[in-house]
N, C-alpha and C positions, 0 to 999 in steps of 0.2 A: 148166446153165450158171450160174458165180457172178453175182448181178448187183452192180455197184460204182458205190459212191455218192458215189464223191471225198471219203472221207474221211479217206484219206493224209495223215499229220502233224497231223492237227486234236487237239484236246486237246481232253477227254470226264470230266466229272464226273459219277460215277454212284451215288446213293446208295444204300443197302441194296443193295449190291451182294454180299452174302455169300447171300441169298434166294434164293427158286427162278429168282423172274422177273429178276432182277438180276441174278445169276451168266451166263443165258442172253444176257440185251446185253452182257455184259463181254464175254461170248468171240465175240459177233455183231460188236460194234465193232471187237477186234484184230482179228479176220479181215479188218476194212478197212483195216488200218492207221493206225487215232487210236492216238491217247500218252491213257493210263487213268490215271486216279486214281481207287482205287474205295474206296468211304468206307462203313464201318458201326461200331454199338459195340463193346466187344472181346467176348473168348470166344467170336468168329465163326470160319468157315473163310476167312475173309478171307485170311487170310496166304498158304494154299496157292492159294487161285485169283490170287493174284497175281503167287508166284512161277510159276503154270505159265502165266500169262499178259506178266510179262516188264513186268505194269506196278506203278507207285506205290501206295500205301494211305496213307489217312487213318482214324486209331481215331476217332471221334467220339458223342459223345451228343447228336444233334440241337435237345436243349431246354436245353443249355449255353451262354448266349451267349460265354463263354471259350471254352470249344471249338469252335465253330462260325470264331473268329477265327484260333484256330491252323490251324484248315484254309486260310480265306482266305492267311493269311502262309506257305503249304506250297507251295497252286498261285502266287502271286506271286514266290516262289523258283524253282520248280520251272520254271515256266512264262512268267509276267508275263502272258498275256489267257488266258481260255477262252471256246473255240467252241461247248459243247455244256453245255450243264447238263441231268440228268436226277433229276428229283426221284421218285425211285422206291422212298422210304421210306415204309413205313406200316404198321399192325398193323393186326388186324381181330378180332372177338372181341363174343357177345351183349350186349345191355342191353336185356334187356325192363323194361317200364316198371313191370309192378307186384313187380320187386325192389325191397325195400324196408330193404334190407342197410345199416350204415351208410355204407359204403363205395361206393354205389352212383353215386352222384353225381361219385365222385373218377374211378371207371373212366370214366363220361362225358366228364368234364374231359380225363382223360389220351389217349384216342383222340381227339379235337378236337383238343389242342394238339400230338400224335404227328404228326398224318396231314396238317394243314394248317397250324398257328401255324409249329409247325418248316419246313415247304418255305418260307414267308413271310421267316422269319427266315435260311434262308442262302441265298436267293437276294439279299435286300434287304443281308446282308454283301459277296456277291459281285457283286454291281454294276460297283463302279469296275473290274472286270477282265473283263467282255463285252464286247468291240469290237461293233462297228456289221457286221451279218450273224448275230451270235451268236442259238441258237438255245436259248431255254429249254424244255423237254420235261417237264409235270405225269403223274404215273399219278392215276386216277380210276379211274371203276368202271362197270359199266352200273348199278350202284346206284346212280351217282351221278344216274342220271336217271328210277329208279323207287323207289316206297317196297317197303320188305322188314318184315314183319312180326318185330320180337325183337332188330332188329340198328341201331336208330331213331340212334344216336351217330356206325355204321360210313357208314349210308347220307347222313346229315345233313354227315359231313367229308367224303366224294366230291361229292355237291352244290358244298357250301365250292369245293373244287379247282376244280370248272367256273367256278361266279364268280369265283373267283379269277383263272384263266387270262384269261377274257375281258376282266377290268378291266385288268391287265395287260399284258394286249395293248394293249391303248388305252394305256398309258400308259408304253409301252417303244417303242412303235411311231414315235416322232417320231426315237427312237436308232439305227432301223434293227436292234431288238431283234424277235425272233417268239417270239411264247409260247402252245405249243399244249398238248392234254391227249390221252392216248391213254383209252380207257375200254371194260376189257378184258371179257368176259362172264366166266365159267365157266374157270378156268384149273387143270389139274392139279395144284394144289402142295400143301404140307402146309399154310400158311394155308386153301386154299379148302376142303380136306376138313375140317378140324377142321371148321367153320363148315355145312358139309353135313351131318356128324356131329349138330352139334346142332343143326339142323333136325331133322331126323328124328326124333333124342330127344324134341324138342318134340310132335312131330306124333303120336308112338307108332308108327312106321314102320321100314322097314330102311332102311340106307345105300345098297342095292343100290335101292331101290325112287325113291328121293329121288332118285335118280342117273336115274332113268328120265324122271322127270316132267320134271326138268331139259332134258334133250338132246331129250324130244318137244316143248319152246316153240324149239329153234334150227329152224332152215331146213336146216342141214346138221348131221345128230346128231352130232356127235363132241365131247368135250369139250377144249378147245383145251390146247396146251401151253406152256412157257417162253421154246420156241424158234418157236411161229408169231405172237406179238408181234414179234421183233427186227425186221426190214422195217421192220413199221412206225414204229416210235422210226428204224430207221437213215432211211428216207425222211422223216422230221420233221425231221432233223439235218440233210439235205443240203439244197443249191441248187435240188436240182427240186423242192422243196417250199416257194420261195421265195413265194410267193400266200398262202400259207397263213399266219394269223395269227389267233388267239384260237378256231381250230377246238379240236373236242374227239370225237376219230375212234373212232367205236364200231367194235371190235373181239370178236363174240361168234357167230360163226358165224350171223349173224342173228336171234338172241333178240330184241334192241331195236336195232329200225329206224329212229332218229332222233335 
């Protein structure tokens, strides 16, 4: 049985919505009936999950603050408030510490300002156009609440997201604003296996083996998908989730319990 979240006619900003886990809420959200605007850089599939989804696209490069304004004057056109913002942009990729590359530090930089500076920057754009109800929605990570050895930049910006979310919270919350973080385990995408891939590498292991060790720390072994996240962004988005404010909901089949 569907289950529905009264989200008929609400307006849904979703970014990196061309991704594994972003394409799976785009098509989670229409099946509720929000009006989409689904936002990532270009040379994405953006364009066709859009037309098969019947909604709007914004090209953007998240660390442009031009670009980030033309998105703001698209939903103001388009729209004039949004209900749902989903900041569900973010790359992922190693920094072990003793790279010593010159470039090493820039890759640092650029995951920090990718994964967090940016959600910062167009949510604090879009502002003036979240009515009172309006529901901001962070991705984190269960990194964001334990250290990973090699990945010290990806796990340091999921951290960020959580402080972020809960400062936010407090300070949106007088607007009748909720600003929560989902923080997903283990997700099948082609981010999560690169990142699998080179654990392994590191470790001198297989992928199939990395793969093991993983699923025997969940509670329930399966590795989760694109499509067993949506629920949860759709239940942060609705009314029955109206309590809820500066949470940050682990989602990882029980890996991390808190």
């Amino acid at each position: 049985m569907a289950v529905h979240y009264g989200l008929q006619g609400k307006t849904v900003l979703i970014t990196g919505a061309a991704g594994g886990i972003g394409s799976a809420l785009a098509r989670a959200f229409a099946a509720q009936g929000a009006r989409l605007m689904l936002l990532d850089r270009p040379d994405t599939t953006l364009p066709a999950l859009a037309s098969e989804l019947g909604a709007d696209t914004a090209v953007c490069d998240l660390g442009e603050a031009t670009q980030v304004e033309h998105v703001v004057q698209q939903v103001r056109t388009r729209w004039g408030v949004l209900d749902v913002l989903v900041n569900n942009a973010g790359t992922e990729y190693p920094t072990p510490l003793d790279n010593r590359a010159p470039d090493a530090m820039d890759a640092w930089s650029f995951l920090l300002d990718n994964n967090v500076t940016s959600m910062v920057r167009l949510t604090q754009a879009l502002l003036p156009l979240l009515p009172r109800g309006a529901s901001v929605i962070n991705q984190s990570s269960i990194w964001g609440r334990i250290g990973v050895a090699g990945f010290s930049a990806y796990a340091a910006s999921k951290h960020a997201v959580v402080g972020l979310t809960r400062s936010l919270a407090l300070e949106l919350g007088p607007r009748g604003i909720r600003v929560n973080a989902v923080c997903p385990g283990w997700v099948r995408t082609a981010a999560a296996l690169r990142s699998l891939s080179a654990m392994a590498k590191e470790q001198g292991r297989s992928e199939a083996a990395m793969e093991r060790e993983i699923l025997a720390r969940q509670a329930m072994p399966v590795m989760l998908t694109p499509d067993d996240l949506a629920g949860v962004f759709l239940f942060l988005a609705s009314q029955g989730s109206h309590s809820l404010t500066g949470q940050c909901l682990v989602a990882s089949h029980g890996e991390v319990m808190a």
